[in-house]
LUMVOLO-213309 format. One record per residue (C-alpha): residue in one letter; z, x, y. Coordinates in pm, whole numbers, padded with zeros to 5 digits, always signed. Example, Ala and Ser with C-alpha at 12.3 -4.5 7.8 and 13.67 -1.06 7.14 Angstrom:
// residues 2
A+00780+01230-00450/S+00714+01367-00106/
***
This chain:
// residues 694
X-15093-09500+24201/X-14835-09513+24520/X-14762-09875+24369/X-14655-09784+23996/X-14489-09499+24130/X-14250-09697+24353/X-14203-09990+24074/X-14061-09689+23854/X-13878-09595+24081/X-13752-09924+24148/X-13690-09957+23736/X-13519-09627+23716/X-13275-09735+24044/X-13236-10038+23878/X-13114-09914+23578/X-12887-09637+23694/X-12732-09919+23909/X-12646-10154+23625/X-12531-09876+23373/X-12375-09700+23652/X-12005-09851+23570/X-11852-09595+23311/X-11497-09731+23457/X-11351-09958+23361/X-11082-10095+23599/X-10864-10332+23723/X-10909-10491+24091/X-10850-10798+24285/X-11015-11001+24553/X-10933-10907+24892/X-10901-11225+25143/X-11027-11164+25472/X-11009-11445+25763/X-11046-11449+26133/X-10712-11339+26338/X-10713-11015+26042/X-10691-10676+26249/X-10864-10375+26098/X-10537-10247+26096/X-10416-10516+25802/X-10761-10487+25596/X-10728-10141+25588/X-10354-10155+25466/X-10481-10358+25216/X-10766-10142+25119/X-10496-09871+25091/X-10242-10058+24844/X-10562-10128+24602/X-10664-09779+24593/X-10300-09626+24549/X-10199-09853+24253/X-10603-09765+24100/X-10740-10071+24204/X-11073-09919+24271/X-11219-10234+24261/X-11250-10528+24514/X-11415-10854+24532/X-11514-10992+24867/X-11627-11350+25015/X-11859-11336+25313/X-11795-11663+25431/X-12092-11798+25647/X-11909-11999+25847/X-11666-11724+25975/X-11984-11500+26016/X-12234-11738+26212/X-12049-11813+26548/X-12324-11993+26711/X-12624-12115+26555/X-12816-11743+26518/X-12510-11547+26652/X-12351-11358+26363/X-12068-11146+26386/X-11994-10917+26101/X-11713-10748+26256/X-11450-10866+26001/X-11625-10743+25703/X-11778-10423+25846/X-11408-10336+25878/X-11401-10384+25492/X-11671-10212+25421/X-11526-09918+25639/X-11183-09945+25476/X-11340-09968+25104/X-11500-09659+25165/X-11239-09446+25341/X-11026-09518+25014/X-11293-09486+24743/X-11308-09854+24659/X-11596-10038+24506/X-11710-10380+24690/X-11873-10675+24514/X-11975-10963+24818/X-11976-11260+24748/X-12217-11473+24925/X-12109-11780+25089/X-12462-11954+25085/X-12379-12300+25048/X-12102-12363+25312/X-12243-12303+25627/X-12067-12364+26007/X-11990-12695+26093/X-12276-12729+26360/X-12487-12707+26122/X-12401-13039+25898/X-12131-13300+25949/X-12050-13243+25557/X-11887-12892+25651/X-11613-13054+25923/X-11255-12987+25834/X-11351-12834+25537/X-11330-12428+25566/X-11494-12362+25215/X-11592-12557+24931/X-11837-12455+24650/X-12088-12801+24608/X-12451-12661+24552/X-12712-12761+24841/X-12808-13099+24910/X-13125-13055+25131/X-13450-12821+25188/X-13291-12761+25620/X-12952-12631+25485/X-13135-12403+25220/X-13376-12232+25482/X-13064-12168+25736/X-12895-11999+25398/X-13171-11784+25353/X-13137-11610+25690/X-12747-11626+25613/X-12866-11438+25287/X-13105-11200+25458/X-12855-11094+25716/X-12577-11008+25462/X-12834-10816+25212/X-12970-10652+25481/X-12667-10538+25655/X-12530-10440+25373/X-12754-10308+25073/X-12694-09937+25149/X-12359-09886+25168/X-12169-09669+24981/X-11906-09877+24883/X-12133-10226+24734/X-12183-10234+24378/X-12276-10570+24299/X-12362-10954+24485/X-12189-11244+24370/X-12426-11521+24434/X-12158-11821+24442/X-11849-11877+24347/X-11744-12087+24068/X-12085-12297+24098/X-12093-12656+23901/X-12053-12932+24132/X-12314-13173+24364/X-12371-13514+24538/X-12565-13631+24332/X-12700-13847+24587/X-12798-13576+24818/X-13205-13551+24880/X-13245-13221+24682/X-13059-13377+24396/X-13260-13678+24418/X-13594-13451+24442/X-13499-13254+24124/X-13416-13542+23972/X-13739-13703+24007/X-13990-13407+23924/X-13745-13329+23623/X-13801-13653+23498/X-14187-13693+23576/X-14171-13382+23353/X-13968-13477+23039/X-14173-13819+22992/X-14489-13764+23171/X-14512-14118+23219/X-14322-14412+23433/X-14410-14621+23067/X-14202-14395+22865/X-13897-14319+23124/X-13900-14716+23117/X-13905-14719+22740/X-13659-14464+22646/X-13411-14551+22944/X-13449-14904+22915/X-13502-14945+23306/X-13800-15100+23496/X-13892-14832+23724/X-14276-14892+23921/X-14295-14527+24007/X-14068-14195+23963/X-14021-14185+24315/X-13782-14506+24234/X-13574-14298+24024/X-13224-14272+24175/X-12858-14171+24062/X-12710-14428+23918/X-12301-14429+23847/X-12315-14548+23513/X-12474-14271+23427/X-12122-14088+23466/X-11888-14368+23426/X-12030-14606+23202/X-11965-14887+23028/X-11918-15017+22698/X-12247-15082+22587/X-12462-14874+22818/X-12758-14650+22686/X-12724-14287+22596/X-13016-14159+22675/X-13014-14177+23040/X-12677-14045+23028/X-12772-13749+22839/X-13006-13665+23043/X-12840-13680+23322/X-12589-13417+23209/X-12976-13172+23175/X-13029-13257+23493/X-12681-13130+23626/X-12753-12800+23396/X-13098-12759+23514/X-13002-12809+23924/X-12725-12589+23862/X-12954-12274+23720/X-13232-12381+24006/X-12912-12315+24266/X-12864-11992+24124/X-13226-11889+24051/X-13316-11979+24466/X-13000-11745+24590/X-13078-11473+24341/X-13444-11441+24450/X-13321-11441+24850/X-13097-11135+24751/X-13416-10965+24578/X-13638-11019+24923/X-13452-10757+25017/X-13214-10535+24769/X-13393-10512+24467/X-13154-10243+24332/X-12832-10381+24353/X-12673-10608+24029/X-12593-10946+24064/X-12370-11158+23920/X-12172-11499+23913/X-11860-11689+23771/X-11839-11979+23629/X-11550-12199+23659/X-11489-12366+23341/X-11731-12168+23075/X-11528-12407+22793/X-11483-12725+22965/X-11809-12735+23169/X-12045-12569+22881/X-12255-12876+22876/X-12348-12768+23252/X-12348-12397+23214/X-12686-12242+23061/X-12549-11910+22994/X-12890-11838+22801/X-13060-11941+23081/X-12926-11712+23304/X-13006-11365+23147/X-13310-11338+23377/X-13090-11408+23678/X-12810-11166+23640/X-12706-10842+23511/X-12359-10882+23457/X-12166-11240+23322/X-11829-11339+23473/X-11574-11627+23467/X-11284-11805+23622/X-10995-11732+23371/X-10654-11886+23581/X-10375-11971+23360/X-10315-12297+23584/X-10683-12385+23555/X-10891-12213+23266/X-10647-12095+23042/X-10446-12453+23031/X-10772-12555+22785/X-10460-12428+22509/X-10098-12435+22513/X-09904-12223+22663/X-09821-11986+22412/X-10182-11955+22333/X-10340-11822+22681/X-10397-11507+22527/X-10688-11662+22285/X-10835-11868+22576/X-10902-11505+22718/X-11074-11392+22441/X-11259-11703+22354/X-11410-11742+22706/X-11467-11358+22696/X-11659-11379+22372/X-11845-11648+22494/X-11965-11387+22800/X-12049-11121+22604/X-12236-11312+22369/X-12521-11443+22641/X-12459-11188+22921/X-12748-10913+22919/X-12658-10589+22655/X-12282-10807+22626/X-12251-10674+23012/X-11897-10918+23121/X-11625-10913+23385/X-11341-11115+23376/X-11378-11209+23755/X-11107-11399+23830/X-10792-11385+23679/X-10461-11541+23847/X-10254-11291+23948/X-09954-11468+24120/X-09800-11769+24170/X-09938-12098+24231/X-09656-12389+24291/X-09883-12605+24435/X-10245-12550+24371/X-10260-12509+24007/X-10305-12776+23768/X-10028-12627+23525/X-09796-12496+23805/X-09687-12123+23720/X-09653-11705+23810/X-09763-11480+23523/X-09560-11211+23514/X-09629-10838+23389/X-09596-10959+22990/X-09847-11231+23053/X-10103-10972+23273/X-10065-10732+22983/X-10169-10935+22734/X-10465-11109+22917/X-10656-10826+23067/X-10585-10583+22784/X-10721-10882+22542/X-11041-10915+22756/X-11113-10550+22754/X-11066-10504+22398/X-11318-10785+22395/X-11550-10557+22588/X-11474-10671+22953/X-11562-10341+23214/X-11386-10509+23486/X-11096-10722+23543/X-11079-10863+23886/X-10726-11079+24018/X-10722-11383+24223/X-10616-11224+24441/X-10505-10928+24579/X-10340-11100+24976/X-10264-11410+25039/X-10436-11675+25234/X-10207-11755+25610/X-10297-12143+25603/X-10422-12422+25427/X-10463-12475+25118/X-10338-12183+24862/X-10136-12021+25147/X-09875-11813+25036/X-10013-11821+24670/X-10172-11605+24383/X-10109-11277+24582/X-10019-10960+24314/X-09794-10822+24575/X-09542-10931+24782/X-09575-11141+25094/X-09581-10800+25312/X-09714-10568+25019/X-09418-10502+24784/X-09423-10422+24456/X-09390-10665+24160/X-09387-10638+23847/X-09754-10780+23848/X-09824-10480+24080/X-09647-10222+23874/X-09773-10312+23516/X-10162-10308+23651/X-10087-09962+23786/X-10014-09908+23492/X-10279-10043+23323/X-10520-09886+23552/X-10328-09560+23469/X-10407-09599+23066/X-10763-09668+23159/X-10823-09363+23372/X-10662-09083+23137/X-10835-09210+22832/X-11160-09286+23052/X-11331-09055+22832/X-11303-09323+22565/X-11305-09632+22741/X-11652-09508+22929/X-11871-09595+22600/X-11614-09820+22355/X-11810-10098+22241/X-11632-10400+22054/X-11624-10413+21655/X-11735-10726+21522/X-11809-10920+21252/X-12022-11170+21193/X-11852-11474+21138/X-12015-11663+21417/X-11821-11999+21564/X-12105-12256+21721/X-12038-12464+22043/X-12305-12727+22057/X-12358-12856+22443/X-12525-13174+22309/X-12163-13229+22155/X-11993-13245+22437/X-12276-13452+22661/X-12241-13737+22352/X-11851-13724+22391/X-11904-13754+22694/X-12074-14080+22713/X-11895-14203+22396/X-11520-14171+22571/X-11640-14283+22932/X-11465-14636+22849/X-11142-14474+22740/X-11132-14620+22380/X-11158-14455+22041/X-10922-14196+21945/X-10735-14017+22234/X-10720-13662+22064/X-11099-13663+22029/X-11197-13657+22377/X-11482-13455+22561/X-11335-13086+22523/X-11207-13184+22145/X-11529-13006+21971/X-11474-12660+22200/X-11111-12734+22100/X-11173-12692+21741/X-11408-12426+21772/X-11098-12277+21901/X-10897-12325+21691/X-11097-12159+21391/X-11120-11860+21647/X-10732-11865+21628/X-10677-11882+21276/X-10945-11624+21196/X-10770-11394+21493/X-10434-11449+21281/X-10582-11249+20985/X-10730-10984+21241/X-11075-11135+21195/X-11312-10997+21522/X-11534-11362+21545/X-11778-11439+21754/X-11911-11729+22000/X-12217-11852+22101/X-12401-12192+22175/X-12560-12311+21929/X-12953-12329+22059/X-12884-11952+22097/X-12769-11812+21764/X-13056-11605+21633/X-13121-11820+21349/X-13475-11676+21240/X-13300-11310+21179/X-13000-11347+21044/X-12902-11464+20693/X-12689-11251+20476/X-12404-11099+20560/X-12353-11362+20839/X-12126-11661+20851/X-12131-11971+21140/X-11889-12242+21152/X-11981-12576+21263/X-11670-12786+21402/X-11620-13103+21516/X-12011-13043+21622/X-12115-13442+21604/X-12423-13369+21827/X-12670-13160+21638/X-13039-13150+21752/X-13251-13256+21467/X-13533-12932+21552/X-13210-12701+21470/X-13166-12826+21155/X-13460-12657+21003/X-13320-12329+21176/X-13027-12382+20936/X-13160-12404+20644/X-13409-12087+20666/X-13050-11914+20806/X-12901-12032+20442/X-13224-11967+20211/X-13209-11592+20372/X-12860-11572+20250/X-12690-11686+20548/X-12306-11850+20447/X-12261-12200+20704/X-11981-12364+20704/X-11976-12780+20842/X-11659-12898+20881/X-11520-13236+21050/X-11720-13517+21150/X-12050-13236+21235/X-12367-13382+21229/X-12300-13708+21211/X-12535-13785+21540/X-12819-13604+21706/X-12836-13488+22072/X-12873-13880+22180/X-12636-14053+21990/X-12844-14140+21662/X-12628-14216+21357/X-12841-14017+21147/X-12696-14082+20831/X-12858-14440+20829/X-13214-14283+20899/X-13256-14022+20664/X-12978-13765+20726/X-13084-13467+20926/X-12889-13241+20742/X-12892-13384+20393/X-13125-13058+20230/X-12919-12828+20430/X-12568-12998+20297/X-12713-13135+19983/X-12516-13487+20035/X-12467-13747+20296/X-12192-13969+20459/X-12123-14262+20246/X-11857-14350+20442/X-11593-14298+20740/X-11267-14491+20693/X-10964-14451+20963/X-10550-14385+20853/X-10325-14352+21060/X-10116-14144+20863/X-10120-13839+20714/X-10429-13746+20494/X-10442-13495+20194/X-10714-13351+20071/X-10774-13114+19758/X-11056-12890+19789/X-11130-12686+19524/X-11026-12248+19560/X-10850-12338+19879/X-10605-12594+19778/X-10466-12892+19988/X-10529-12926+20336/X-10413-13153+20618/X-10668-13306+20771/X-10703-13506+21105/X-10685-13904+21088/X-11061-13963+20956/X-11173-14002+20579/X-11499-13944+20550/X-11624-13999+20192/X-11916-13777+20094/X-12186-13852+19813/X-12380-13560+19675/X-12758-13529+19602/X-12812-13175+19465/X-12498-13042+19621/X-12177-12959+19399/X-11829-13193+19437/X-11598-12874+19587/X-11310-13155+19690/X-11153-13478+19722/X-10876-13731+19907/X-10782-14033+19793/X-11040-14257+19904/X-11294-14006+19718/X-11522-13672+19729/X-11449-13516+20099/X-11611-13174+20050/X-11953-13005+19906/X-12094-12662+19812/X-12455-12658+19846/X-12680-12306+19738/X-13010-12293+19881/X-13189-11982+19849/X-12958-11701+19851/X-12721-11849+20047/X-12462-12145+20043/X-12349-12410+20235/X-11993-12523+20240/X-11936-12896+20363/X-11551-12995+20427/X-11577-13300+20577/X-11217-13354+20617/X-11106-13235+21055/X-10900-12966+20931/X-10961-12840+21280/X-10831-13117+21440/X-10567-13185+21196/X-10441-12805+21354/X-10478-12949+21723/X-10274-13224+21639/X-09974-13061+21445/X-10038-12748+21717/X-10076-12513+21381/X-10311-12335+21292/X-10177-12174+20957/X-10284-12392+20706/X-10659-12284+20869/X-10588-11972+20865/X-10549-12012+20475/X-10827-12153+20507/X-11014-11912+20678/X-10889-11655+20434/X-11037-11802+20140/X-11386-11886+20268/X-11449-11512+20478/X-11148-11280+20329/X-11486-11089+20161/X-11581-11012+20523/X-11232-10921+20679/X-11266-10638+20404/X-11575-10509+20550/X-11404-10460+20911/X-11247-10141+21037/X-10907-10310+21096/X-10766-10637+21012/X-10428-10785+20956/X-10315-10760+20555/X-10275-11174+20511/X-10154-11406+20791/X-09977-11293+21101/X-09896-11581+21310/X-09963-11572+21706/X-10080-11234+21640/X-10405-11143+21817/X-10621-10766+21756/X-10916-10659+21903/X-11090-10323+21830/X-11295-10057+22048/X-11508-09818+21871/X-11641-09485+22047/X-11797-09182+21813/X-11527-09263+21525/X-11223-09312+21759/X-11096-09641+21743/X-10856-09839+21991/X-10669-10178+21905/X-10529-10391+22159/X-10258-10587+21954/X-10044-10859+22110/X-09831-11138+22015/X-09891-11476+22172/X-09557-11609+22073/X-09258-11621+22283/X-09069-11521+21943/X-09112-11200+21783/X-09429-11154+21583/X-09501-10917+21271/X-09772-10775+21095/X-09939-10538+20885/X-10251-10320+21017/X-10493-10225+20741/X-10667-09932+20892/X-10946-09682+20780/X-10828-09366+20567/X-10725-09085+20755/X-10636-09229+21127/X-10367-09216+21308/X-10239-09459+21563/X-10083-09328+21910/X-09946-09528+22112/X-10131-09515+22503/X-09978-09821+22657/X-09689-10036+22547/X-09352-09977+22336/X-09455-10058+22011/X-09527-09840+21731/X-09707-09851+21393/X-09511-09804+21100/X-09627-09565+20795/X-09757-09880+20611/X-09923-10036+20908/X-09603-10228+20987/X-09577-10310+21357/X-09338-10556+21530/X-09386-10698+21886/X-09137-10887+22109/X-09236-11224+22213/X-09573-11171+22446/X-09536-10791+22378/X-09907-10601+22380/X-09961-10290+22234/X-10261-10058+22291/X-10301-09824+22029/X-10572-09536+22015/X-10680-09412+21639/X-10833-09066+21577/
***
């Protein structure tokens, strides 16, 4: 009886802790080094709280805490921890647990941090007393409400002995036997305890096999969650209260290594990397603003309850660290963390708050001055912070409105691109990130018509309950397991609407061409490939209700079996419209997607777009009346008050027109722009609006 009593309580401590956040607010990460005073961290812990930054991130690096093997000093952070709570701030730690002091491995000399996962079982059990110290230390103050477990987590040696364990017992597991390893790899291994990295895996070469390849890329995803899974249960040894949480560094460019479904049982709360010189670069310029919401959507989507952060966002310069060179200024940090939480973000936290002294980043991505001035960074997230605490009332429960217009990002995809561009030959355009590229782009054009779509990987879309009323999009998607198929075509029969456009399905998840075996999706499509042909030159395509399109420098040429002809090019019928059930499939062969990449457009898919789901733009609470271009709205909805965060992606001056629900009325509660009587509203170039409707 004492038992249950303590699990519930346990449950009920649990809970409170995760639902705990009502606020949502804007912080930073707060840099603390050896040679710091508690003087400085405290001045620092001061300037967050008076500008309503009541929210810091902090790293607890091992090797400034462990002096001497099994000394640790904590004296650095316990001055945080003091300082966080004197002003009313909230702390989330993040632990350090895979860069340990120098005396303790030759890999850590002149190399004050770096985030590669562990390589053997010695550094993992001097981590866990790292871990146990820091939980323990730590788990009841006042001021912690949440552990990082890592930050940014992806990369490995591969040749390391834990890699090389993993490795082994993940293959003894997929194939059971040395025989079929040997047959499907096309290797000659005696046992699996001669199964090593190999290069080509990663490099390749012209004609070398897929399979081992893909599976490589698993095993990278798998070693990556078993990282994760071994630091989260240290932290439960001893806090089983406190959330946890991580950030991944690339969620769009490193999704074939990221299991976000994976992770639900590890964490309570989903966050990302989201720098404008690292993340946000995945678009052009003028379209950071998207990349927000796309990575955010694919958060919310696998995070538990849709619980995200946007963890690290770049909130100063960097002129020499970042990969596209730049500051943001208080437009661009306007329109990115308002976009995220009208995407349902509860947190927004900036890289970084201080600067490092030395090395490398030193005297970069600070929000305030070198000695704590304002900026105009500083000024317009007071600001923000300010919006978010007087309408806190609404902000506390506002949950996203979607619709269901799903856009699929198929890991397998990217593992077979991959592989395929490893010898740098093909078509340049299509490279590894081209399928999350084009997923992207459809995200874009159905933002321009105030669509609210979703993201999700494909394994993960709840096939077997949805059906009518919901729309996916296939893109670009060559890799498509063959056991989803089936999936689909239940989805369709139930009244499901899928849409397969570009070059999708043309493979399976290792690199079969499965149009010359019996095409996978042939009952799902009703039709096959009959052909791919190449022009470099513009292509045309007529497909019938929508008109002609543009599409990218492929001609496939489709042949139907029970589906009907819906469109054709010149070298013959490009596009089908199969019904199944009491739904339909829609097949547009033609890369309209990456036609848009190309040209850097996306209109002509937004027409698109507005033929295929206008029907279900109708059924949203807001939307845009027709095509507003660079334009981006997302909607909050609390108890039948409503608020839109609208902003314009453009440097040039956008327009539209807000279709609303009878009898609201827009106020403006941060930003300059208002809302006309016919929904008319006008926005400088990179101008955001926030607009609450009651």
């Amino acid at each position: 009886m004492k038992r249950s009593k303590y699990i519930l309580l346990l449950l009920v401590l649990f809970c409170s802790a995760v639902n705990a956040q009502k606020r949502i607010t804007v912080g930073a990460e707060i840099w603390i080094e050896p040679g710091q005073t508690r003087e400085q961290i405290d001045e620092w812990f001061r300037l967050s709280a008076e500008n309503g930054m009541m929210s810091a991130r902090l790293f607890l690096m091992w090797n400034y805490i462990e002096t001497e093997p099994n000394k640790f000093d904590f004296t650095l952070y316990d001055y945080a921890f003091d300082a966080a709570e004197r002003y009313g701030v909230s702390l989330e730690p993040t632990l350090c647990a895979i860069h340990g002091p120098v005396f303790y491995s030759g890999k850590f000399a002149g190399r004050p941090q770096f985030n590669e996962l562990f390589t053997d079982r010695e550094i993992m059990a001097k981590s866990a007393e790292y871990i146990r110290r820091c939980v323990t230390r730590y788990k009841d103050r006042r001021a912690l409400e949440c552990w990082w477990v890592l930050n940014e987590p992806r990369r490995f040696d591969a040749t390391s002995p834990l890699a090389t364990e993993f490795l082994q017992e993940w293959v003894r597991r997929e194939y059971g036997t040395v025989g079929k390893l040997n047959e499907a790899w096309i290797e000659n291994y005696g046992d699996f305890s001669d199964v090593r990295y190999n290069p080509l895996w990663t490099t390749g070469n012209y004609f070398y096999w897929p399979i081992p390849c893909v599976d490589w890329y698993r095993v990278q995803r798998d070693f990556l969650t078993f990282n994760l899974a071994w630091i989260k249960e240290q932290i439960r040894l001893y806090d089983p209260v406190t959330p946890v949480t991580m950030n991944p560094a690339n969620v769009f460019e490193s999704a074939h290594q990221y299991d976000l479904p994976a992770y639900r049982p590890l964490f309570d709360i989903y966050g990302a990397s989201m720098h404008a010189s690292w993340q946000l670069r995945f678009l052009d310029r003028e379209l950071y603003a998207y990349s927000v919401a796309g990575i955010s959507e694919m958060l919310r989507a696998h995070a538990p309850e849709g619980r995200f952060w946007i963890s690290e966002l770049q909130g100063g310069n960097n002129i020499f660290s970042g990969r596209a060179p730049m500051c943001p200024d208080s437009a661009d940090l306007a329109q990115w963390v308002w976009t995220g939480v009208g995407c349902g973000a509860r947190k927004v936290v900036y890289w970084s708050l201080n600067y490092r002294r030395q090395g490398i980043e030193a005297g970069e991505w600070g929000l305030f001055g070198f000695r704590g001035e304002e900026t105009d960074r500083s000024r317009v997230t007071k600001a923000i912070n300010g919006t978010l605490e007087r309408y806190g009332d609404f902000f506390a429960d506002a949950k996203p409105c979607l619709n269901d217009i799903t856009l699929l990002v198929s890991p397998e995809t990217m593992r077979l691109l991959l592989h395929i561009r490893a010898h740098d030959a093909g078509e340049k355009l299509y490279d590894a990130d081209a399928h999350v590229k084009s997923a992207m782009m459809w995200y874009i054009a159905l933002s321009e018509r105030g669509m609210q779509p979703q993201m999700r990987y494909l394994r993960d879309y709840d096939w077997e309950s949805k059906g009518k009323g919901s729309a996916v999009v296939l893109s670009s998607m060559i890799g498509i397991p063959s056991d989803v198929v089936p999936r689909m075509e239940a989805f369709v029969r139930r009244g499901g609407r899928l849409v397969c456009e570009g070059l999708s399905g043309l493979y399976d998840e290792y690199e079969v061409c499965t149009p010359q075996t019996g095409f996978d999706m042939e009952n799902l499509l009703g039709g096959v490939f009959e052909d791919i042909r190449y022009r470099d030159r513009e292509n045309i395509f007529d497909i019938d209700g929508i008109g002609r399109i543009q599409g990218f420098r492929w001609r496939p040429v489709l042949r139907p079996t029970t589906a009907s002809v819906a469109g054709c090019g010149e070298e013959g019928i490009c596009a089908l419209r199969n019904r199944a059930g009491e739904g339909e499939a829609v097949w547009l062969a033609p890369s309209i997607a990456m036609s848009a990449i190309d040209r850097n457009s996306t209109k002509e898919l937004s027409a698109v777009c507005g033929k295929l789901f206008g029907d279900m733009a109708c059924g949203q609470p807001f939307r845009f009346e027709g095509y507003a271009e660079g334009m981006l709205m997302k909607a909050l909805e609390n108890g039948g008050r409503y608020v839109t965060v609208v902003t314009n992606s453009r440097m040039a001056d956008g327009r539209a027109r807000i279709v609303s629900p009878d009898g609201l009325k827009p106020k403006t509660i941060f930003g300059e722009a208002v809302v006309g009587r016919r929904g008319d509203i006008r926005l400088k170039g990179r101008e955001t609006v926030v607009l609450l409707w009651e």
